[in-house]
C-alpha positions as CSV (number, residue, x, y, z in Angstrom):
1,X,0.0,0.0,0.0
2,X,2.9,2.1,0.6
3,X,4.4,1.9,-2.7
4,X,1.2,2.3,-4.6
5,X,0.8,5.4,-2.9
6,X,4.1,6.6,-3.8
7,X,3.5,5.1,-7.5
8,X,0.0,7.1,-7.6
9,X,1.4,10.2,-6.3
10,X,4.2,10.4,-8.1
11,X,2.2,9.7,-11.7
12,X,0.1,12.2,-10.9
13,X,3.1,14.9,-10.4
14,X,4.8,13.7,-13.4
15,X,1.9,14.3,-15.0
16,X,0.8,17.3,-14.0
17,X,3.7,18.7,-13.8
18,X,2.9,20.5,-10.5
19,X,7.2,20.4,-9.2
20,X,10.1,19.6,-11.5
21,X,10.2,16.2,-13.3
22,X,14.0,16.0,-10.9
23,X,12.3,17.1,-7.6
24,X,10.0,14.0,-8.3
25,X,12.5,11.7,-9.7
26,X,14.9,12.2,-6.5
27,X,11.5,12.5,-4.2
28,X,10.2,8.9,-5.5
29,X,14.4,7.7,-4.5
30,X,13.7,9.2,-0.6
31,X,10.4,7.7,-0.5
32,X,11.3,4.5,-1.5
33,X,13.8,3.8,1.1
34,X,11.2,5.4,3.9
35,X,8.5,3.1,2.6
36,X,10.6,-0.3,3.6
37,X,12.2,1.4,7.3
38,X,8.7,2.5,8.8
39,X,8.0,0.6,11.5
40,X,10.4,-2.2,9.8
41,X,13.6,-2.0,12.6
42,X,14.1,-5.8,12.2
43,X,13.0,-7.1,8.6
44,X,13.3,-10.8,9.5
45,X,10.2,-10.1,11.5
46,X,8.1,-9.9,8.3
47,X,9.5,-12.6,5.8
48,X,8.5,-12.3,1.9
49,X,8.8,-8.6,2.6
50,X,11.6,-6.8,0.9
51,X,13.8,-4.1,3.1
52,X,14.1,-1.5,0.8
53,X,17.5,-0.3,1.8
54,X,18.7,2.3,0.1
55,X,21.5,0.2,-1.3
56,X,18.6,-1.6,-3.0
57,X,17.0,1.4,-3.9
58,X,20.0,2.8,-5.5
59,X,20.3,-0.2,-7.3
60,X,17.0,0.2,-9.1
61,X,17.4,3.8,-9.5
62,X,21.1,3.6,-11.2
63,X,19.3,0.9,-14.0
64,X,21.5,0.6,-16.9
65,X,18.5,2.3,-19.3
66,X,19.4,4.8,-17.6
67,X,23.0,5.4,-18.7
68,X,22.0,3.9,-22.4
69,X,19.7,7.1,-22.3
70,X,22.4,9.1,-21.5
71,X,24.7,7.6,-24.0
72,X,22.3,8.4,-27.0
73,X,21.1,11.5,-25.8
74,X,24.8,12.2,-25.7
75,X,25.5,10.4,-29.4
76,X,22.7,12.3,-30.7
77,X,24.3,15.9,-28.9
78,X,27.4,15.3,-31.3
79,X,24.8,14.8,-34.2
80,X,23.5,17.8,-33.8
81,X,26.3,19.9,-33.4
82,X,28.2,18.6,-36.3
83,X,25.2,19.6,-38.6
84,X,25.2,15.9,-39.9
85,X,21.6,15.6,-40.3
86,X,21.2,19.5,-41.4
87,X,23.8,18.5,-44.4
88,X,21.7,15.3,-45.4
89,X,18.4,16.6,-45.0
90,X,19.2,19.5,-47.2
91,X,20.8,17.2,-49.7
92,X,18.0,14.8,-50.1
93,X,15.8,17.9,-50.2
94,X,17.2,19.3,-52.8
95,X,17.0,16.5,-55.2
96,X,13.3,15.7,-53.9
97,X,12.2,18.9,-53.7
98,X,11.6,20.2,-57.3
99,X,7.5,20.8,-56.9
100,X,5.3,21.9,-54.3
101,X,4.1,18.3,-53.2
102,X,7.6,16.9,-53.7
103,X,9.2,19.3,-51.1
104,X,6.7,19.1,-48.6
105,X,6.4,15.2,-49.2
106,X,10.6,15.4,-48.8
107,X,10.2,17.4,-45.4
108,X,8.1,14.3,-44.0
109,X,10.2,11.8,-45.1
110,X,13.1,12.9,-44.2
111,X,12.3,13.7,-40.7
112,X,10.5,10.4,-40.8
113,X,14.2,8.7,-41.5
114,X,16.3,11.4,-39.5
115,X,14.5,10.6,-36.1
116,X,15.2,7.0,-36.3
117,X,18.8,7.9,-35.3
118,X,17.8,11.1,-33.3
119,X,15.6,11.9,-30.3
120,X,12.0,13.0,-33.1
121,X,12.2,16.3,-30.8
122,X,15.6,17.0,-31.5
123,X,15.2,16.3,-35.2
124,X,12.1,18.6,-34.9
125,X,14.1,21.6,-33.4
126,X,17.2,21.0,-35.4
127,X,15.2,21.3,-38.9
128,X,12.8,23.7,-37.9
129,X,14.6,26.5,-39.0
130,X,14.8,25.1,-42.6
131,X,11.5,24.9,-42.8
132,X,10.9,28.6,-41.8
133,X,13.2,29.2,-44.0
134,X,11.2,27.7,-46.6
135,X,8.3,29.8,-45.4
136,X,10.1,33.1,-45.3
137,X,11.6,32.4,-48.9
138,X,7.6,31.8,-50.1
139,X,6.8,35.1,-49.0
140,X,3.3,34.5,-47.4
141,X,1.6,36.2,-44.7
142,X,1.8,34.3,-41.6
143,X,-1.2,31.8,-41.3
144,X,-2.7,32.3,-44.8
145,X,-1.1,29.6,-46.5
146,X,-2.6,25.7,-46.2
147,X,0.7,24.3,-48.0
148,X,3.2,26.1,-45.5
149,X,0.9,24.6,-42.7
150,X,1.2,21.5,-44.3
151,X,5.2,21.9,-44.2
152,X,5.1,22.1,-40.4
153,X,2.7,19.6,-40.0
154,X,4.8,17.0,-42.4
155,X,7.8,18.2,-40.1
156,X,6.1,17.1,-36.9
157,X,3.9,14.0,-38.2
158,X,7.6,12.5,-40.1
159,X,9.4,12.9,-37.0
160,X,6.7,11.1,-34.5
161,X,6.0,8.0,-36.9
162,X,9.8,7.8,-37.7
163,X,10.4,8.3,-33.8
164,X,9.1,4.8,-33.3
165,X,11.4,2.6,-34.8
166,X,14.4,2.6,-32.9
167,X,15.7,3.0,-29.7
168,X,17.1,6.3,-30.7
169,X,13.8,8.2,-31.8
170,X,12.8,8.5,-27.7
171,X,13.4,7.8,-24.4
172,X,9.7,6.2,-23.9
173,X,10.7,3.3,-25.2
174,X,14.1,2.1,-23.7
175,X,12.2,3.3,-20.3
176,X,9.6,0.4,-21.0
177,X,12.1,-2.2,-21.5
178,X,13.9,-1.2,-19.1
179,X,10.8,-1.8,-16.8
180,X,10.4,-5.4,-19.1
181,X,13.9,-5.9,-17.6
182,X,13.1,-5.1,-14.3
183,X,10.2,-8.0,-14.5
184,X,12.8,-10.8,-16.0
185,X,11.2,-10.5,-19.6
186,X,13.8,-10.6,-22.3
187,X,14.1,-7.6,-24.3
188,X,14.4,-6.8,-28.0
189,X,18.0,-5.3,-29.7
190,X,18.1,-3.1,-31.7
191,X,17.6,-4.7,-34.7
192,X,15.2,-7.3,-33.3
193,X,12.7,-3.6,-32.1
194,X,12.3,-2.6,-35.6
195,X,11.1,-6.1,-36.4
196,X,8.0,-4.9,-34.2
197,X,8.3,-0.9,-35.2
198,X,8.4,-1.1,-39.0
199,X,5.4,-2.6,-39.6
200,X,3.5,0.1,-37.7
201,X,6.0,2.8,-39.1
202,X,5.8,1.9,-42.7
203,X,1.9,1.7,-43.7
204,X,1.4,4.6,-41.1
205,X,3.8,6.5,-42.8
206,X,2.4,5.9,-46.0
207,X,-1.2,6.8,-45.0
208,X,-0.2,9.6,-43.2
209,X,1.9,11.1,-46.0
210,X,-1.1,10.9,-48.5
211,X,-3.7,12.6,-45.7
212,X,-1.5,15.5,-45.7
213,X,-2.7,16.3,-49.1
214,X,-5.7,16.6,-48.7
215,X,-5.7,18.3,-45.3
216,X,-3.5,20.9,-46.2
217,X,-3.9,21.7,-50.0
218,X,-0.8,23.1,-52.2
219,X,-2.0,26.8,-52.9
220,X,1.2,28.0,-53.9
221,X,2.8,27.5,-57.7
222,X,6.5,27.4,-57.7
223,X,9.2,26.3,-55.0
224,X,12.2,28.0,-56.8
225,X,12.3,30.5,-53.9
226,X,12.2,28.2,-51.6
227,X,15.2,25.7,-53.6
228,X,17.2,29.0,-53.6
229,X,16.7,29.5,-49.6
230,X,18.1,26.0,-49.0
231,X,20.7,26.2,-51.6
232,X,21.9,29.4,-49.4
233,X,21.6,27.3,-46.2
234,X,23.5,25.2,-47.5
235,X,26.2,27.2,-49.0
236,X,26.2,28.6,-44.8
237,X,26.7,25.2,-43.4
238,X,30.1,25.0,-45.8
239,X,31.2,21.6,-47.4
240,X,30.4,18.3,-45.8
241,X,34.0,18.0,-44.1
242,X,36.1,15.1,-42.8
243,X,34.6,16.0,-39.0
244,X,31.2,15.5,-39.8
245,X,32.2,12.0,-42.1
246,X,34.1,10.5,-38.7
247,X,31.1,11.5,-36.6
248,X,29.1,10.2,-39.5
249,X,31.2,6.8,-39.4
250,X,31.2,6.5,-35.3
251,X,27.7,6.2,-35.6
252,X,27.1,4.0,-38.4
253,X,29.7,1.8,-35.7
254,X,28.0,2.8,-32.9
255,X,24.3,1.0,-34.8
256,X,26.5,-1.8,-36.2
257,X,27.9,-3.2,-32.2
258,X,24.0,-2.7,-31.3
259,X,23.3,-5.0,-33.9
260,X,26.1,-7.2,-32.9
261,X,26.4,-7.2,-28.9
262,X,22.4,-7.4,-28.2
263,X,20.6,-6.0,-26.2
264,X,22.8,-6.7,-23.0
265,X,25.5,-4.3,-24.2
266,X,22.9,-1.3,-25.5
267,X,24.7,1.3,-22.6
268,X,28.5,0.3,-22.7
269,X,28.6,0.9,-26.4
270,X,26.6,4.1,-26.4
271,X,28.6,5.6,-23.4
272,X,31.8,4.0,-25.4
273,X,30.7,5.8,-28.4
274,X,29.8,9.2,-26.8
275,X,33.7,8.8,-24.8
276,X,35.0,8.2,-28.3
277,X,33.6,11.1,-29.8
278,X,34.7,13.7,-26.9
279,X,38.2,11.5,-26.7
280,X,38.6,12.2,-30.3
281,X,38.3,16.0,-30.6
282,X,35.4,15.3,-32.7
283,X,32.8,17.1,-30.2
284,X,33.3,18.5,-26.4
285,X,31.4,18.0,-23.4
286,X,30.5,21.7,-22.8
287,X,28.5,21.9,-26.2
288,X,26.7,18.2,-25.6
289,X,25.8,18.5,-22.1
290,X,23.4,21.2,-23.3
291,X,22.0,17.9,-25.0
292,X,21.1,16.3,-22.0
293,X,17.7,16.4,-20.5
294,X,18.8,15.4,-17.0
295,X,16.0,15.6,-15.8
296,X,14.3,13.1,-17.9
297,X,17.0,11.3,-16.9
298,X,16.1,10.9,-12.7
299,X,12.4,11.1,-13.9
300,X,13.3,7.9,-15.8
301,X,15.5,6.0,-12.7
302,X,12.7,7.4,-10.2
303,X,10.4,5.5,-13.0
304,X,12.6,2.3,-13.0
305,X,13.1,2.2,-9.2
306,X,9.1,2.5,-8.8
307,X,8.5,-0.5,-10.9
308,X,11.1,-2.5,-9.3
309,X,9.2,-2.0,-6.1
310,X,6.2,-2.6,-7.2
311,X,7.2,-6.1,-8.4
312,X,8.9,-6.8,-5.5
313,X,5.9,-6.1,-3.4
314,X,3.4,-7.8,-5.4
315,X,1.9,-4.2,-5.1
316,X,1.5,-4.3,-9.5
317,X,-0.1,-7.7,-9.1
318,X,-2.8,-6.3,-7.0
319,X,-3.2,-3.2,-9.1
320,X,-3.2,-4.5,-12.5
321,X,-6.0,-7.1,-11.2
322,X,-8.0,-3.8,-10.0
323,X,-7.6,-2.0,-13.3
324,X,-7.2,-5.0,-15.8
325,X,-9.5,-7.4,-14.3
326,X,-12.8,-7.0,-16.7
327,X,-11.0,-7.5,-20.5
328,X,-11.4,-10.9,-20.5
329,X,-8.7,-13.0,-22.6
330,X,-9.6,-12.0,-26.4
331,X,-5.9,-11.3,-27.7
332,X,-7.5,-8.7,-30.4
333,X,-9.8,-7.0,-27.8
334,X,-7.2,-6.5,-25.0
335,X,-4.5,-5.4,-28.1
336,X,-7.2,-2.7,-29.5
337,X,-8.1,-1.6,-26.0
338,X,-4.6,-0.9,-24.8
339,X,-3.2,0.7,-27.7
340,X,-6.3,3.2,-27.4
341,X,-5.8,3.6,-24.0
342,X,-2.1,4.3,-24.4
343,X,-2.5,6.7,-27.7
344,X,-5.1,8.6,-25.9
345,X,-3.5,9.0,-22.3
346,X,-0.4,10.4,-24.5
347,X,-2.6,13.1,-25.5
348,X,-2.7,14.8,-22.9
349,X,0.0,13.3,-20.9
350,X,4.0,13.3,-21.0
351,X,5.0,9.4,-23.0
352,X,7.2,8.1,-19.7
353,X,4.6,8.9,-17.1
354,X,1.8,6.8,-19.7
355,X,4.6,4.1,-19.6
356,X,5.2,4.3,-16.1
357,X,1.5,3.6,-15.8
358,X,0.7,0.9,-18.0
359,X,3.3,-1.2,-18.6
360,X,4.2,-2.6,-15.0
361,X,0.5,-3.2,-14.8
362,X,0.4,-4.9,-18.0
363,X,3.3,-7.2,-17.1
364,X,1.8,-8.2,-14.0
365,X,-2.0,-9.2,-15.2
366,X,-0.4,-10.6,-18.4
367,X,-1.1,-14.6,-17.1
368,X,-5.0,-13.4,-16.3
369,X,-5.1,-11.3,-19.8
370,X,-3.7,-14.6,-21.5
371,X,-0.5,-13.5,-22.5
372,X,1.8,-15.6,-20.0
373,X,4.0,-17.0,-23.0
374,X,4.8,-13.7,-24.5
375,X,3.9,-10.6,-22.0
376,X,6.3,-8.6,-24.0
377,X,3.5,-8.0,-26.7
378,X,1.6,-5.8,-24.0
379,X,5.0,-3.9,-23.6
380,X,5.3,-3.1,-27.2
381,X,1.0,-2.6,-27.5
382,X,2.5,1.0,-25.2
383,X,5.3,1.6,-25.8
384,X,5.1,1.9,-29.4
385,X,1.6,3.7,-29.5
386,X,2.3,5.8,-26.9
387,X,4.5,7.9,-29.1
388,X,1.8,8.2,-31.5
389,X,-0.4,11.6,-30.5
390,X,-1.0,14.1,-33.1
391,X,-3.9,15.5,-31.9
392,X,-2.4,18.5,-29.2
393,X,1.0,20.2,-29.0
394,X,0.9,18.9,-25.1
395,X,0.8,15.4,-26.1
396,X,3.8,15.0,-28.6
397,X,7.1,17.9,-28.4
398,X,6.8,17.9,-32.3
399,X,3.7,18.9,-32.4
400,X,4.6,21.5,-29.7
401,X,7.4,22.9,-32.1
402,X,5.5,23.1,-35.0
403,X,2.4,24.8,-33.3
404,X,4.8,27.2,-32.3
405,X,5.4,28.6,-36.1
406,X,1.9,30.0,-35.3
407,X,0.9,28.6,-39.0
408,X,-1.9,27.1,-37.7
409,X,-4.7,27.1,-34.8
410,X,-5.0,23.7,-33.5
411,X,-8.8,23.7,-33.7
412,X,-8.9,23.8,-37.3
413,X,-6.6,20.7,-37.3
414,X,-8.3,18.8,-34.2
415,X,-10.4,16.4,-36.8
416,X,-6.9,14.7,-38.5
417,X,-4.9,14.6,-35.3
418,X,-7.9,12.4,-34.3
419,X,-8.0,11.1,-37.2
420,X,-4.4,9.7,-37.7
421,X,-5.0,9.0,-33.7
422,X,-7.6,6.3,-34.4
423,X,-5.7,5.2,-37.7
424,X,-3.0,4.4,-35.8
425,X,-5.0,1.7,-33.9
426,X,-6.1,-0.8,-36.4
427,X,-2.4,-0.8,-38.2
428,X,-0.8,-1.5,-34.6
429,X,-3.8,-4.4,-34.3
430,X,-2.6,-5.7,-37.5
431,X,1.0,-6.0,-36.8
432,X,0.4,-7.5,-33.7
433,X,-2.0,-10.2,-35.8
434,X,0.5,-10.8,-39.0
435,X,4.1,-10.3,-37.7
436,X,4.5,-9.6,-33.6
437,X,2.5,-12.5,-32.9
């Protein structure tokens, strides 16, 4: 009963935002150790009952997701600042982008590719301004133009879908395999995660691409302004040097030893990789630690630590009976109902807190919800959905950025946020049907 109450109370600060994601993160770390030494001076006294020490505490707090998150956030922080992505995104836009649906189709594809080596925020922020630039090249007044809407809303839908596939594209998803961890259920690497991811990413892609035309019809007739404006941004960000090819080839290293090692090794070769790029000259730790959203980072071991405890006190047992208890055991039903759940509690809450939330309850009632063999698949039925929101900028940081061109009220574009929201349900049914299964 203690830890639920610690669970529920710190959700509901997480999610609500009410004190700092890091006053929580450290407050669930103190509580955690209080919750096993009240009233507890000799825990032989009540056997089966952990003694949550704070050496144990600290144990679950300093998970190894933990450091893999700051190893990519890091990984990605040289990305950025070496202008990799900038100089291939403006390459492949240049050859795509030769017509008004071309370019903005090449602005949602590339940050659909882009953000499954990047954070999809940071891949947001980092081309935004070459998509304003696009705008300020096109010459329309603020808010009159459906296409340049469209551009901002291909910017933000590419980078959410793409943010999916790989561990890279968020932290939501290494936090919920990290909780799968915690639980003793084996894990996905690298490689073996997009064998879930693409066949949601793909055909959502896909559909999503064509309902940005007709959402947001092309009203404009030539790009040439706009091909000049990225040919200038170009000629700014100078020739593609022999810096930004080594970063380029630590990375494509850095992917191939994920691919190699498994998932056991996902942290020692990211933080080897980020130590190699700082070793090296390449990047230095002033300019990446600016990177780092450290406070995501003891939001995420506060999140780690709760679901340890919960587990170990049969405390997610007991909830997940409570909130899980009336689906019954139709694999499709309990599939559609979860990935709803998940898309639509990410709409108007932060992706770890929803993850925090589900999945240990999820794990626990998978042997009543009929999943026992494979309890993973309620993992991936939230953590891959639960980076799908495109309904409000609260729900999904892309979103945010690209409401904030102030091309667009979010009213007028409610109806295909929902839309793409309930598209995204039957696709992730069918993958679960033809390939997770």
């Amino acid at each position: 009963m203690r830890v639920l109450a610690v669970f529920i109370a710190a959700v509901i600060l997480w999610v609500s935002e009410a004190t700092p994601l890091v006053v929580t993160g450290i407050g669930v770390f103190v509580a955690l150790v209080l919750c096993g030494g009240i009233d507890r001076p000799d825990p032989t006294l009540t056997p089966g009952v952990p003694d949550f020490s704070p050496q144990m505490v600290s144990n679950w707090f300093g998970d190894r997701v933990v450091f893999f998150l700051l190893g990519i956030f890091l990984v990605a922080g040289a990305i950025t600042c070496t202008h990799v992505v900038d100089h291939a995104a403006l390459r492949l836009l240049k050859i795509i982008g030769t017509s008004p649906r071309r370019l903005r189709q090449g602005v949602f594809w590339v940050t659909f590719l882009a953000s499954w080596f990047m954070a999809e925020h940071a891949v947001t922020a980092m081309l935004f301004p070459v998509v304003a630039r696009i705008r300020d090249a096109l010459g329309k007044p603020r808010g009159s133009s459906t296409y340049i809407a469209g551009l901002f809303h291909a910017l933000a839908w590419g980078a959410t879908i793409g943010g999916i596939v790989t561990y890279l594209g968020g932290a939501r998803i290494a936090l919920a395999m990290g909780i799968a961890q915690k639980q003793g259920l084996a894990t996905p690497s690298f490689l073996e995660l997009m064998g879930y991811s693409l066949p949601i990413a793909i055909p959502f892609g896909i559909a999503a691409a064509i309902i940005l035309e007709f959402a947001f019809p092309v009203d404009i007739a030539t790009v040439a302004p706009a091909r000049e404006a990225l040919e200038e941004r170009r000629r700014e960000l100078g020739r593609f040097g022999v810096r930004q090819q080594l970063v380029t080839l630590i990375l494509a290293l850095t992917v191939a030893m994920w691919a190699w090692t498994g998932v056991r090794y996902l942290a020692p070769v990211a933080l080897g990789s980020a130590a190699l790029l700082m070793g090296s000259g390449l990047v230095r730790w002033r300019d990446l630690q600016h990177h780092v959203p450290w406070d995501l980072l003891l939001m995420e071991g506060g999140a780690l630590a709760l679901c340890a405890a919960l587990e170990a006190t049969g405390a997610a047992k007991w909830g997940a009976h409570q909130a899980f208890g009336v689906l019954g055991h139709s694999p499709l039903v309990i599939i559609t109902v979860v990935t709803l759940a998940a898309i639509l509690l990410t709409e108007m809450f932060s992706n770890p807190a929803v993850v925090t939330l589900l999945v240990p309850l999820l794990i626990a009632s998978a042997p009543a919800l009929g999943f026992a063999d494979d309890p993973l698949l309620l993992v991936m039925a939230v953590a891959l959905p639960c980076g799908l929101s495109f309904m409000l900028p609260l729900g999904s940081p892309p979103l945010a950025i690209a409401f904030s061109s102030g091309e667009y009220k979010v009213a007028k574009v409610l109806a295909w946020g929902l839309l793409l929201d309930l598209l995204a349900v039957p696709i992730i049914v069918a993958a679960y049907w033809f390939f997770w299964r």
